[in-house]
C-alpha positions, 0 to 999 in steps of 0.5 A: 500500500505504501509503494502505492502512495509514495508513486502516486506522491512522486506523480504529484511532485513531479507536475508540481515541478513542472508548474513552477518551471512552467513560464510566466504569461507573456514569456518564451523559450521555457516550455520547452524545457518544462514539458519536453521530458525525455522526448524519443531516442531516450529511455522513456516512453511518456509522452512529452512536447518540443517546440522549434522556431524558424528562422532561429534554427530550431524548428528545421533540427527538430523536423531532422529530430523526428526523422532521425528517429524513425525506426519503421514508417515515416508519413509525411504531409506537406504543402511547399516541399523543396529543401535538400536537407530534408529530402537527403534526411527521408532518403537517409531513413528509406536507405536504412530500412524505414517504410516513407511515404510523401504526400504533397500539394500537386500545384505548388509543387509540380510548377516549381522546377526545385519541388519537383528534382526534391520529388525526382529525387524521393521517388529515384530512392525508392520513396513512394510519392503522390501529389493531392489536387482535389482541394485548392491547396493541400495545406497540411504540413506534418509527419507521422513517425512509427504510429507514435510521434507526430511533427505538427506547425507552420514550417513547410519542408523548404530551405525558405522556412527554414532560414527566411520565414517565422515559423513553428514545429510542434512535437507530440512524442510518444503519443500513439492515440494522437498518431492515430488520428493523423494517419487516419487523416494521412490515409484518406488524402493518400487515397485522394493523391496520384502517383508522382512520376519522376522527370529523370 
């Protein structure tokens, strides 16, 4: 009974530690840090959040983080879809056995000479790939990875975001049921999309 209690009272301490590192209204760059925990690539399998911010930097490495950490699916969502770094990340994960797959917005990027060598570039790899033209844009800009974890925000997968624009990323580790939802939501739009045929 007492084991009981003392987990039960190390619960309470614990969110009680996370309010007082919570920040005050108005400020910036602690929430992170408060609520981040041991996000993926850890020991943990709690759920925990991260946040990024461009063009500080941190919202790219966050979108490479989540990557990186893909041990057996990756699904990915986007609207702009140009940048090299992110390409040779999904390119990186296919080669070591991760299943990817890539939806995009059709227009924006089939009239974009650098979205479609990005596209080119994931289909030549191996990394099944299809543009979605039934809505007047696909405005979706995230990823699912291994059911669990999903990236979420602003940040569309171009260098532009990464370095020029303000934009946000938003973690969510360790969340299979949320996961859940957005591939759902990832699969009825991947029904919705056609084969990207390469240009090579």
């Amino acid at each position: 009974m007492w084991i009981g209690q003392e987990g039960a009272m190390r619960r309470i301490l614990a969110c009680a530690a996370l309010l007082l590192l919570a920040p005050a209204a108005g400020s910036t760059g602690q929430v992170r840090e408060a609520f981040a925990g041991n996000p993926a690539g850890g020991a943990s399998e709690n759920p925990a959040i991260e946040v990024g911010f461009s063009p500080e930097g941190t919202a790219e490495s966050l979108v490479l983080k989540v990557i990186g950490s893909a041990r057996s699916s990756i699904r990915l969502a986007g609207y702009l879809f140009t940048s090299p770094v992110i390409v040779r990340a999904l390119t990186d994960a296919r080669h070591r056995g991760v299943d990817v797959a890539v939806m995009v917005d059709y227009r924006n990027n089939i009239e974009d000479a650098r979205s479609r060598q990005a596209l080119n570039l994931l289909v030549t790899s191996g990394i099944e790939t299809r543009t979605v033209d039934v809505y007047p844009n696909h405005h979706d800009k995230y990823i699912v990875v291994d059911g669990r974890h999903v990236e979420t925000g602003s940040f569309n997968f171009t260098t532009t975001a990464a370095k020029r624009n303000s934009e946000n990323v938003l973690v969510l580790w360790n969340n299979p049921k949320l996961a859940g939802q957005y591939i759902a939501h990832w699969q009825s739009r991947w029904k919705q999309g056609q084969p990207y045929q390469s240009t090579y």
